[in-house]
ZAMARGU-4260 file (C-alpha; in steps of 0.2 Angstrom, whole numbers, plus 5000, padded with zeros to 4 digits):
<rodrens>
0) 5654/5674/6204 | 5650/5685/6190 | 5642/5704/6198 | 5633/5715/6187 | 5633/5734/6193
5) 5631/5752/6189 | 5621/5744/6173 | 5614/5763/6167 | 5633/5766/6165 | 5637/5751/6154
10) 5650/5745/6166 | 5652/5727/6171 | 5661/5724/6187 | 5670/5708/6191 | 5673/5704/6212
15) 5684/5689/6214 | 5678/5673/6224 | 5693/5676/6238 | 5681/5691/6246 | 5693/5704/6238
20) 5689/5722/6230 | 5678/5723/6217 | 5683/5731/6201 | 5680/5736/6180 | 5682/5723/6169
25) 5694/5732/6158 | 5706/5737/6171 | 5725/5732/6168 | 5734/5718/6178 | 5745/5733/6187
30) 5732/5745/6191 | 5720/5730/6199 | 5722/5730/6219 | 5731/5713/6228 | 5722/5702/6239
35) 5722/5709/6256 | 5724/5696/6269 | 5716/5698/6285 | 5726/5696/6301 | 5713/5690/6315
40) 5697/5694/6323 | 5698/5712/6327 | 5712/5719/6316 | 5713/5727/6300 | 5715/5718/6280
45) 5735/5715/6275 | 5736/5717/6253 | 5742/5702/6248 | 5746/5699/6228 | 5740/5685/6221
50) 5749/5670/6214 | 5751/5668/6196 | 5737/5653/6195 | 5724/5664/6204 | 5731/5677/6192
55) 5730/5665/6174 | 5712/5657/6182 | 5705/5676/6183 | 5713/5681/6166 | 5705/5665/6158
60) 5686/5669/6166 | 5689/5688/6161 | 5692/5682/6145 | 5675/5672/6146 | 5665/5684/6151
65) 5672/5697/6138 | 5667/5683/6124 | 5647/5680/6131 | 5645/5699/6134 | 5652/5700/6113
70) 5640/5686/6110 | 5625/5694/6121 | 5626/5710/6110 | 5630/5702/6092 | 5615/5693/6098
75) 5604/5707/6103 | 5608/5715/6086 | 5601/5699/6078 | 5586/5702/6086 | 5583/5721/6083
80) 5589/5716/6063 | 5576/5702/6062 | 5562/5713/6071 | 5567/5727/6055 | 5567/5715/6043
85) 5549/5706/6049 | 5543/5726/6047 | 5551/5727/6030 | 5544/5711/6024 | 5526/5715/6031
90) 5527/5730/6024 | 5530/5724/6004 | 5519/5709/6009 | 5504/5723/6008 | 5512/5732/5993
95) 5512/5715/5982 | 5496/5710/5989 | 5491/5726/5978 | 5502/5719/5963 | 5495/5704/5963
100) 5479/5712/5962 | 5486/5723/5948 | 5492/5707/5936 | 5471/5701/5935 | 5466/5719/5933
105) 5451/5723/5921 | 5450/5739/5911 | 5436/5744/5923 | 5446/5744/5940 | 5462/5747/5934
110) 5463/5766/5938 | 5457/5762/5956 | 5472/5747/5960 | 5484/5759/5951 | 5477/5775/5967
115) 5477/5760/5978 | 5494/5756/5974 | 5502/5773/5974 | 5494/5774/5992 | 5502/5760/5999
120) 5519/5763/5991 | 5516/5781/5999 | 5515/5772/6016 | 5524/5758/6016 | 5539/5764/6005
125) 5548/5769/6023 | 5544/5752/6032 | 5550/5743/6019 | 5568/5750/6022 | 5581/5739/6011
130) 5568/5733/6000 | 5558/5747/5994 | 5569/5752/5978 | 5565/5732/5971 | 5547/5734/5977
135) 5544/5747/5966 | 5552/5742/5953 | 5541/5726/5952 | 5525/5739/5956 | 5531/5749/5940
140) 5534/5734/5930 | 5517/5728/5933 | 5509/5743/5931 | 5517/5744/5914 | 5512/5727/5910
145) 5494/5728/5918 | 5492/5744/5905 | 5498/5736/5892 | 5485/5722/5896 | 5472/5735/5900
150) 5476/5743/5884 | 5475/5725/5873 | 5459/5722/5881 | 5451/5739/5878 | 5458/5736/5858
155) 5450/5718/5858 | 5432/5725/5864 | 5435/5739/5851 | 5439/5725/5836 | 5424/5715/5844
160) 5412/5729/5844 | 5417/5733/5825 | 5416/5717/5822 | 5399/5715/5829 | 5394/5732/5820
165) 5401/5725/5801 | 5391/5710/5805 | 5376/5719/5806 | 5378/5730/5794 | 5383/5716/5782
170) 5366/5707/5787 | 5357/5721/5782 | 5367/5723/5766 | 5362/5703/5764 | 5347/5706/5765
175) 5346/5721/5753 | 5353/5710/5741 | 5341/5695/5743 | 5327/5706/5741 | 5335/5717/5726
180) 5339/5698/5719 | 5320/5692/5719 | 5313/5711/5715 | 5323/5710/5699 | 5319/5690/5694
185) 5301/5693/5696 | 5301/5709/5686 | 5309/5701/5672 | 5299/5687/5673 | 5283/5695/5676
190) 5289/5704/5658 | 5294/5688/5648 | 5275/5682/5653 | 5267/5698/5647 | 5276/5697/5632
195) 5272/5678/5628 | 5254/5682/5631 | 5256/5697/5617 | 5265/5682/5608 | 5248/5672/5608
200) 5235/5685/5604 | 5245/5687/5588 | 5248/5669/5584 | 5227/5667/5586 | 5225/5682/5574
205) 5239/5673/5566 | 5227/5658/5562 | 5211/5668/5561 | 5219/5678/5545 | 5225/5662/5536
210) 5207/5657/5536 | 5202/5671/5524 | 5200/5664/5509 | 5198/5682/5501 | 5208/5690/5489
215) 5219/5698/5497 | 5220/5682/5511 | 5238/5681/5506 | 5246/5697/5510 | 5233/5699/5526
220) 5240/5682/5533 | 5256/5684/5528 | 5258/5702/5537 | 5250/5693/5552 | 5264/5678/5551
225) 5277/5693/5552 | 5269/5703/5567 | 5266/5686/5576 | 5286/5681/5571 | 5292/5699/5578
230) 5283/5695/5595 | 5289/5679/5595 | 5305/5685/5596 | 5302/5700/5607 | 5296/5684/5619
235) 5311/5674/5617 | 5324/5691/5622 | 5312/5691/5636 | 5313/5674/5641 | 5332/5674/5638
240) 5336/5688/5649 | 5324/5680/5663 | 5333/5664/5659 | 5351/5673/5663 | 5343/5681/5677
245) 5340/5665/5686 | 5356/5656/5681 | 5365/5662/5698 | 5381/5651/5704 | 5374/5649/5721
250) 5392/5645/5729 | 5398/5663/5724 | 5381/5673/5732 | 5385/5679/5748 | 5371/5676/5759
255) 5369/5669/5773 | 5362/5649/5774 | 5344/5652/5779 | 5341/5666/5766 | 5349/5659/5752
260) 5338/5644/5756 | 5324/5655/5752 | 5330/5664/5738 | 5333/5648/5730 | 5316/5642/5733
265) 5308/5657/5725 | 5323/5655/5711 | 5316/5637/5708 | 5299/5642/5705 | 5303/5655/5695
270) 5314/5645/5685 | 5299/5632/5684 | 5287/5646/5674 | 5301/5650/5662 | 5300/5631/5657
275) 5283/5633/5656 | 5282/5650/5646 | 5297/5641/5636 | 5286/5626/5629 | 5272/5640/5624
280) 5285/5650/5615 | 5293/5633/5606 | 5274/5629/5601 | 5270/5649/5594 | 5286/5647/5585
285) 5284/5631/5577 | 5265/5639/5572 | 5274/5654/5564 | 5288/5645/5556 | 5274/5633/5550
290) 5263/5648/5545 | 5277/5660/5536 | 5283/5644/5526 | 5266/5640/5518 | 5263/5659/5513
295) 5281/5659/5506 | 5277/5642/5497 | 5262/5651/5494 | 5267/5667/5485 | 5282/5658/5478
300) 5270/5646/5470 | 5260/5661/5464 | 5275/5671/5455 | 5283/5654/5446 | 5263/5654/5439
305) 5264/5671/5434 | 5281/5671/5427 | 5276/5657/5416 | 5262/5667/5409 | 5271/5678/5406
310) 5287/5668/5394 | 5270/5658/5387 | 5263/5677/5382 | 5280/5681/5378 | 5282/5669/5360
315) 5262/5665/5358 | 5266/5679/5342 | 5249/5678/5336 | 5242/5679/5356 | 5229/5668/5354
320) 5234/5655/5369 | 5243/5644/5356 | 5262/5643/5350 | 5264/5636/5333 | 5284/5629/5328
325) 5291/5646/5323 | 5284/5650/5343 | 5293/5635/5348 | 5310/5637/5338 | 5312/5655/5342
330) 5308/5648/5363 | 5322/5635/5362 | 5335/5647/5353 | 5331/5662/5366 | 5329/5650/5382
335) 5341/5635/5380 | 5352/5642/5365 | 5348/5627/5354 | 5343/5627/5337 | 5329/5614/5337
340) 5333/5601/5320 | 5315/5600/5308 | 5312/5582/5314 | 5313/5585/5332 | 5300/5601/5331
345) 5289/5593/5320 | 5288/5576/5333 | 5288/5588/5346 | 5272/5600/5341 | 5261/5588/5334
350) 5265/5576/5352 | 5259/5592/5361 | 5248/5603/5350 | 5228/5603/5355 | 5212/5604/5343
355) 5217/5620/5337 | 5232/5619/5329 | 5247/5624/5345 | 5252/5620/5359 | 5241/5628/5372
360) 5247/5637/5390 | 5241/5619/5399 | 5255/5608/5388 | 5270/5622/5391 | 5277/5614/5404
365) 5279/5597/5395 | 5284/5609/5379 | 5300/5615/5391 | 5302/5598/5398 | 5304/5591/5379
370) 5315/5603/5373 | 5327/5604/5387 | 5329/5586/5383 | 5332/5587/5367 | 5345/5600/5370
375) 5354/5590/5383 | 5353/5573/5370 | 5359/5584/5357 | 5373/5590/5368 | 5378/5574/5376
380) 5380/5566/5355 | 5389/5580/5353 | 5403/5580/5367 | 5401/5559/5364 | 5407/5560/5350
385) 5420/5573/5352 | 5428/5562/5365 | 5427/5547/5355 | 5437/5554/5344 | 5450/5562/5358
390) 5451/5545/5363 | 5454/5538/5350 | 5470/5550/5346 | 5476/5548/5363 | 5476/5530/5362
395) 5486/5532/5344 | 5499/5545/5352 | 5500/5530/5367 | 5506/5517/5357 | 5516/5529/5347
400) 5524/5535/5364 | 5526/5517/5371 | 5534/5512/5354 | 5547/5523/5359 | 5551/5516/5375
405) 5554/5498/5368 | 5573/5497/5369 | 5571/5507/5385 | 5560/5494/5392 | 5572/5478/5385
410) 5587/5486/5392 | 5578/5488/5410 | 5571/5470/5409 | 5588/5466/5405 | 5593/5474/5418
415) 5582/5468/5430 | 5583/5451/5428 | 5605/5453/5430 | 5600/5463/5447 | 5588/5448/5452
420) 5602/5436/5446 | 5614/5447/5458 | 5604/5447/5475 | 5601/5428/5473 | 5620/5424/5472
425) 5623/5436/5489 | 5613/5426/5498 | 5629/5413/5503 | 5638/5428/5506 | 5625/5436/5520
430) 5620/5430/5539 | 5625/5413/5545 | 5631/5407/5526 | 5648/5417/5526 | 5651/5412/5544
435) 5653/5395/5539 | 5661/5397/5521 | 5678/5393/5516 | 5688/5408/5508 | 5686/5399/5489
440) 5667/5399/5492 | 5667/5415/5497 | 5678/5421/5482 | 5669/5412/5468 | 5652/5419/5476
445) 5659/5435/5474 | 5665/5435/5456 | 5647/5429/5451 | 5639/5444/5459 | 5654/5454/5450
450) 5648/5446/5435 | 5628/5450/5437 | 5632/5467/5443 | 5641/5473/5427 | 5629/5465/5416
455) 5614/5474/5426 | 5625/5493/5428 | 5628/5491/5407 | 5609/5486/5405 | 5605/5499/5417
460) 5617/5515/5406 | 5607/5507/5388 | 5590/5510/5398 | 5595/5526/5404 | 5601/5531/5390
465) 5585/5528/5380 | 5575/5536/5394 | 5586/5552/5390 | 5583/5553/5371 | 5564/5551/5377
470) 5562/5564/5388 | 5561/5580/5376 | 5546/5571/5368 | 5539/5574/5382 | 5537/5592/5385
475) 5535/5595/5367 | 5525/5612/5364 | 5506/5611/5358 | 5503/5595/5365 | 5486/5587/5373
480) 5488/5591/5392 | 5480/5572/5393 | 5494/5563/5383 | 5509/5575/5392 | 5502/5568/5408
485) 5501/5550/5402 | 5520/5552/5395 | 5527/5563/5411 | 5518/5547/5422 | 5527/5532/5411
490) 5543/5540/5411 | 5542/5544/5430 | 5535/5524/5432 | 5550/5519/5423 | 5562/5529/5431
495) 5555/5521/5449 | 5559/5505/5440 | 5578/5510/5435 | 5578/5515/5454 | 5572/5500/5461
500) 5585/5490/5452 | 5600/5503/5454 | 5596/5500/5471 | 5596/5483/5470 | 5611/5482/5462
505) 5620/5493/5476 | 5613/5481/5490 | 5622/5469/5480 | 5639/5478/5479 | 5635/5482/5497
510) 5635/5463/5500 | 5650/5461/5491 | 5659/5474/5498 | 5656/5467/5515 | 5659/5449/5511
515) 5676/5454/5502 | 5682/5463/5518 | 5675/5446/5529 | 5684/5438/5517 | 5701/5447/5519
520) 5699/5446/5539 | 5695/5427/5535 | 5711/5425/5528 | 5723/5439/5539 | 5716/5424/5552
525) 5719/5410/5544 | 5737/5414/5537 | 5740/5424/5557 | 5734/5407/5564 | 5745/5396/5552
530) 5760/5409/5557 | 5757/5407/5575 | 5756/5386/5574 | 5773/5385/5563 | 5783/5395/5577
535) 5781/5383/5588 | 5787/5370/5575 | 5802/5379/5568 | 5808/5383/5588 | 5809/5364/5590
540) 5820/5362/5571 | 5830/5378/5578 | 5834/5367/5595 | 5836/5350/5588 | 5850/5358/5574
545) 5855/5371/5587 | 5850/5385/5574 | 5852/5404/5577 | 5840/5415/5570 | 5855/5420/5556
550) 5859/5403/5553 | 5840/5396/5552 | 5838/5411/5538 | 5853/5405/5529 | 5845/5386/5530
555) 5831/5389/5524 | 5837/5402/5510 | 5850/5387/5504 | 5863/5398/5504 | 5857/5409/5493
560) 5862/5427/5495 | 5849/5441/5496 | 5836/5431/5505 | 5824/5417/5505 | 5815/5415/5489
565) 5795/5408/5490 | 5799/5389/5482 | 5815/5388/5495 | 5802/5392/5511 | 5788/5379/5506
570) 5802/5368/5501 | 5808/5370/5519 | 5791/5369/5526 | 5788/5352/5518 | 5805/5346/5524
575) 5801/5354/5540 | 5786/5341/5541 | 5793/5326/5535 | 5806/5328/5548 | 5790/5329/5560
580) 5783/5314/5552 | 5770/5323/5543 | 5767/5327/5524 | 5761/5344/5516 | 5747/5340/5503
585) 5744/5354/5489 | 5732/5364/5499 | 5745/5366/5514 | 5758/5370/5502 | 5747/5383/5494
590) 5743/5389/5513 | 5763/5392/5513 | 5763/5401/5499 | 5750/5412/5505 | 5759/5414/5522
595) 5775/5417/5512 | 5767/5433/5502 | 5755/5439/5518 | 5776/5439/5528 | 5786/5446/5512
600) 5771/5457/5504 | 5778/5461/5487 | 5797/5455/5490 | 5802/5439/5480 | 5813/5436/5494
605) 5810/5434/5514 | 5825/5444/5523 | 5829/5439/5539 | 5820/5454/5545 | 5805/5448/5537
610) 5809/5431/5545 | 5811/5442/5562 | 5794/5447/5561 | 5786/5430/5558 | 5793/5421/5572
615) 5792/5436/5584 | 5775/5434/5592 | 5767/5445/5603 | 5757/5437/5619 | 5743/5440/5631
620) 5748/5433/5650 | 5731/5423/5652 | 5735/5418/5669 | 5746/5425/5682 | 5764/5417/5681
625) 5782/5422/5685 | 5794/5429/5672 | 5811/5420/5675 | 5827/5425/5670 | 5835/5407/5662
630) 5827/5395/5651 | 5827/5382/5664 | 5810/5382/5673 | 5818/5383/5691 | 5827/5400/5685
635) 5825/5412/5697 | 5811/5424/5697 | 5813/5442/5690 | 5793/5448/5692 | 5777/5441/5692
640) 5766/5443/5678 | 5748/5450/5679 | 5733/5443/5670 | 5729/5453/5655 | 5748/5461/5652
645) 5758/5459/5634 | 5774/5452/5631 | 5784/5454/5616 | 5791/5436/5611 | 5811/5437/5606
650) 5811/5421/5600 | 5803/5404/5595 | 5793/5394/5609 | 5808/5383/5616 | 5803/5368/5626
655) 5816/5364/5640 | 5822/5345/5637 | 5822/5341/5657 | 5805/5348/5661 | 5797/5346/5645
660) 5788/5364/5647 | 5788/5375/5632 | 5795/5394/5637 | 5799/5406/5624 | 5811/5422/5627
665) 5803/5439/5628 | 5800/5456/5634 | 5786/5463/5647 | 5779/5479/5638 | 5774/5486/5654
670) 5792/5488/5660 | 5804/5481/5648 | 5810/5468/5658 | 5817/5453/5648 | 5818/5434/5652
675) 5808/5419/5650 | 5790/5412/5654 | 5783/5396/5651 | 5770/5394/5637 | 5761/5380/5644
680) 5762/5372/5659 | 5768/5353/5662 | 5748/5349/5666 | 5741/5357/5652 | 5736/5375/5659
685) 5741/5390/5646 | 5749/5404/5654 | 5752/5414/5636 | 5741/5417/5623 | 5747/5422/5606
690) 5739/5438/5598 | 5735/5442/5581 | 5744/5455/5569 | 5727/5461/5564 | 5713/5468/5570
695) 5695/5474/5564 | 5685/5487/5566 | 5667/5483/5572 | 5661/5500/5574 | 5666/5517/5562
700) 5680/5528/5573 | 5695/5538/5570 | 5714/5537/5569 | 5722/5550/5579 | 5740/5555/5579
705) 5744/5554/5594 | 5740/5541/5612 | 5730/5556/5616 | 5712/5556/5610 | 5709/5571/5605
710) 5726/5572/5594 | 5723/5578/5577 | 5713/5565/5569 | 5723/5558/5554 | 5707/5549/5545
715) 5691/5543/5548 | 5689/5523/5551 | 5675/5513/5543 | 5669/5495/5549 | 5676/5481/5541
720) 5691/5489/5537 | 5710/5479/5545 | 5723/5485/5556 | 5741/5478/5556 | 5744/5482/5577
725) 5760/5489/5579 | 5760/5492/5597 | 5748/5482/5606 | 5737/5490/5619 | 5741/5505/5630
730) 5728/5514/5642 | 5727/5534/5639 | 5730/5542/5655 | 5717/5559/5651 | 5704/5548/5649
735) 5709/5528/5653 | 5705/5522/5638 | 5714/5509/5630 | 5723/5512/5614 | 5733/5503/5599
740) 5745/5510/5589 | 5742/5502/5572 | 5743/5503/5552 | 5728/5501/5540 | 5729/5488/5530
745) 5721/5496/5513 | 5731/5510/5514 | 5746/5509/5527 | 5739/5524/5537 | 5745/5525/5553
750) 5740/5529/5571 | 5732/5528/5588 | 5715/5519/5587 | 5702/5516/5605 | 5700/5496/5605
755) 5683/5501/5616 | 5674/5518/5621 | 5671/5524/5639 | 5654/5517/5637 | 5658/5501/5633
760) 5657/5501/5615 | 5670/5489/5607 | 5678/5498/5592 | 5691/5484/5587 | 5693/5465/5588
765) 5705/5450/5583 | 5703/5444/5565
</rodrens>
């Protein structure tokens, strides 16, 4: 049993369940009293200690009780802590009730919720114990906001009432305007109609005053035109400056919908009288324009009447209303200048004189009339006659001038027809024609516009040299500007002739010139193609007679020292045939021959150099195969060789005796490796493909120096023109192009020359 005693004291007693002594909980083992045991009814308690079970059990329920008398007053502590924290949170529960007024406060109430705020801060800050420093913070915070708020609010009701203000003064101002708008319209208006009506009172006096019929009815109605004219005018500004008025660009007025609306609709009845007054006004100005003409008509009428009077009274010598002839000789010397002849006055005066003896003021105007035709007959016999006679000398100094352009003109004619001759003998030198002509065509064609050419050039210097003698004649001083003209426009129509057939004639050199260069590369191709075909055949005679190169040079020269002479090679060529069981007719020898001086160029003899050359071809790999090192085709492989690569040949095509595949010794250019390749293979498919010595240029480009491109240039390369390659293509590493190293034929200028451009343009091709 657990005892609970002395409780104002704090102290908790323990008594044992043996009936022994009560006493403290914290006492110590040795000062706790023994068990007393009792010794029988009637006598006094005996101490005894207790054993060590009794002693471990009491230790273990003292070490209970201890623990729940902790846990009763960690418990208790809870309870006083949550009680202060229900206060603290009651007490900020009040204060944010405040707050949460505060963050929807108006501008009117916000000074109150900020005193009521304050307030309950002021009694609740205590209360609120641990959180009354985060409490007011979030008060302060939301009272800054809420200020702010407060503050935006009362600056938004400010902007609004200005708002509200500028829009009322701005609808007055509107409304000023629409009325300032319509006051000055109808002013102007009500002017240009006061004015038109001044306009019409003087256009009916106007017509009252060109009744009159008085004397002075002219001036009266012409003063009256003038003052009707003026106000006319003064009506028009008015109307004009009334018309400007109402010309308003309604999408730039600023005025509101409803007022615009009826500004427009007075606008648009306005605008209506202005058409109206306008159509008055266009009918008063027609009547003035109509009346100012007739009285100008009028008074101009009047004064041509007086003005003749007066010339009639000026030569009526004897003023009796009548001019006699001297009256009329004297009028047409002074008047017209001309001196009329006898015949013509005396036909003239009695046509025209009346009873009395003259002409009368009535018939002067037919007098003038006559004698102004007569001046002008007169005149025009006169100049007729002049330029009869002009004519005729231009015509004379024409015939004299073309007399001296005969030989000029035979020569050109001359000329003309050689030229014509010319062009007609290019024509199997042009287009599709030369494609397809032999070399002998092509030469013959050629010599024969050789031949017109020079006949139409000589015809061409005698014409030109006629021309020349001409030419001072031309510009000689003193001369009729007509006849310089006619001679400065012959000469020049001659000239354009000479032009015409000079160029003629150079379109026929042209044609030449470019049929002569087809012609070379025809040939470079057909001797490079009969070249390439007798390699084969002399490799077969160099392995049936087991021939080096040496001893095949000494064959064929027949032992002759110093080299093989052109009769020794076509002697062995025809040999060379018969042995194949072929002939050579006179064309193929001549084909030799031509072979023999395209090898040898100007020697008489073919070293073995030359021979070298000849037989040495280089090849294009035009399909993939294996470069080998023996003559056999199962020798074993050194490298395979790519499409596109060049091989230099070292010798004849061979072809194996066991295999029967022709392969020819030579050297890869790409890495100088040597040995053999076959030629063609056993079922027909070619692996190498000769090229030619010689290329042509398609396209005008340079020669350079150097592999490099932009090397010095050595000379400038025109199309048409042969190239003897001496090293066959190779790519230039700045700018990948490919390149040849190569001699011109005309010239034996040397160098590097692009076969194609970076764009694609082909500069060079086979002949």
């Amino acid at each position: 049993q657990n005892w609970n005693a002395n409780a104002n004291a704090g102290q908790t007693w323990n008594a044992g369940n043996q009936g022994g002594q009560i006493y403290p909980a914290g006492q110590v083992a040795s000062q706790q009293p023994r068990f007393i045991a009792p010794r029988g009814p009637g006598t006094g308690m005996v101490a005894v200690a207790p054993s060590p079970a009794q002693a471990q059990a009491l230790a273990v329920r003292q070490a209970k009780e201890a623990e729940m008398n902790e846990r009763r007053a960690e418990l208790q502590a809870k309870r006083e802590e949550e009680n202060g924290r229900r206060q603290e949170h009651a007490a900020a529960i009040i204060v944010r009730k405040v707050i949460q007024r505060i963050r929807v406060v108006q501008p009117e109430t916000f000074d109150t919720l900020r005193m009521e705020l304050e307030t309950a801060m002021s009694e609740q800050l205590e209360k609120m114990g641990s959180m009354a420093e985060r409490i007011q913070q979030e008060a302060e915070k939301e009272l800054l906001e809420a200020q702010t708020r407060v503050d935006t609010l009362n600056e938004k009701r400010a902007e609004e009432e200005k708002t509200k203000a500028d829009a009322e003064a701005k609808k007055f101002i509107q409304a000023e305007t629409a009325e300032k708008m319509l006051k000055d319209a109808q002013t102007l208006v009500l002017d240009a109609e006061h004015k038109l009506e001044y306009a019409s009172t003087a256009c009916s006096q106007m017509e009252e005053a060109l009744k009159n019929k008085g004397g002075d009815a002219h001036d009266g109605a012409l003063k009256a035109a003038h003052s009707a004219a003026d106000l006319v005018q003064v009506a028009q500004t008015a109307l004009t400056d009334a018309s400007k008025e109402l010309a308003v660009t309604w999408g730039e007025v600023d005025l509101p919908d409803f007022l615009k609306g009826n500004v427009k609709k007075e606008y648009k009845a306005m605008t209506a009288k202005i058409a109206s007054c306008r159509q008055n006004l266009s009918r008063f100005s027609k009547l003035v324009k109509d009346a100012k003409d007739r009285e100008v008509r009028r008074a101009t009428a009047l004064n041509k009447e007086q003005a003749k009077k007066d010339l009639f009274g000026k030569y009526d010598s004897c003023g009796a209303g009548l001019l006699n002839q001297s009256d009329v000789r004297t009028f047409g010397k002074e008047v017209y200048g001309f001196d009329i002849p006898d015949a013509h006055l005396e036909r003239i005066h009695t046509k025209l004189r009346g009873e009395r003896g003259g002409v009368p003021y009535e018939a002067f105007q037919r007098l003038r009339a006559k004698v102004a035709i007569e001046h002008s007959c007169t005149a025009a016999r006169e100049a007729m006659a002049k330029e009869e006679e002009k004519l005729a000398r231009f015509e004379a100094k024409k015939q004299d001038f073309k007399e001296m352009l005969v030989d000029a003109e035979k020569a050109l004619e001359e000329a003309q027809e050689s030229a014509t001759s010319a062009e007609a003998a290019t024509k199997p030198l042009t287009g599709k024609n030369i494609a397809t002509a032999s070399c002998t065509a092509i030469k013959e064609n050629a010599s024969k516009v050789d031949g017109a050419v020079a006949a139409a050039k000589e015809a061409l210097e005698r014409a030109t040299t006629h021309l020349d003698a001409v030419v001072p004649a031309a510009a000689s001083e003193g001369e009729d500007e007509e006849i310089v003209k006619f001679q400065k426009k012959t000469l020049e129509d001659i000239k354009g002739r000479v032009k015409k057939v000079q160029a003629l004639v150079d379109r026929s050199i042209n044609v030449v010139k470019s049929a002569r260069g087809r012609l070379q590369r025809k040939e470079f191709a057909e001797v490079e193609a009969l070249r390439i075909r007798t390699i084969t055949s002399i490799g077969n005679f160099m392995d049936a007679k087991e021939f080096t190169l040496e001893q095949l040079h000494s064959h064929m020269a027949g032992g002759a020292e110093g080299g093989v002479k052109g009769d020794a090679f076509v002697a062995f060529m025809k040999g060379l045939y018969e042995s194949l069981g072929d002939k050579l007719d006179g064309d193929d020898a001549s084909q030799y021959s031509e072979l023999f001086k395209h090898v040898g160029g100007d020697a008489e003899v073919l070293t073995l150099q030359g021979l070298t050359e000849m037989l040495y071809c280089t090849y294009r790999v035009a399909k993939a195969t294996m470069l080998s090192d023996g003559h056999a085709i199962d020798s074993k492989g050194l490298r395979r060789l790519e499409e596109g690569e060049h091989i230099q040949g070292l010798d004849c095509p061979r072809k194996h005796v066991t295999s029967g595949v022709t392969r020819v010794k030579c050297k890869a250019m790409k890495d100088d490796v040597e040995g053999w390749v076959s030629v063609q293979g056993n079922k027909g498919s070619f692996f190498l493909e000769p090229c030619s010595k010689y290329l042509a240029c398609l396209k005008e480009t340079v020669i350079t120096a150097e592999l490099d491109v932009s090397s010095d240039t050595v000379r400038k390369l025109n199309k048409d023109e042969l190239l003897e390659v001496l090293q066959f293509p190779t790519k230039d590493p700045g700018c990948g192009v490919m390149r040849v190293k190569a001699k011109v034929a005309s010239d034996g200028a040397t160098g590097w020359v692009s076969v194609a451009g970076n764009a694609g343009t082909t500069f060079l091709e086979a002949c």
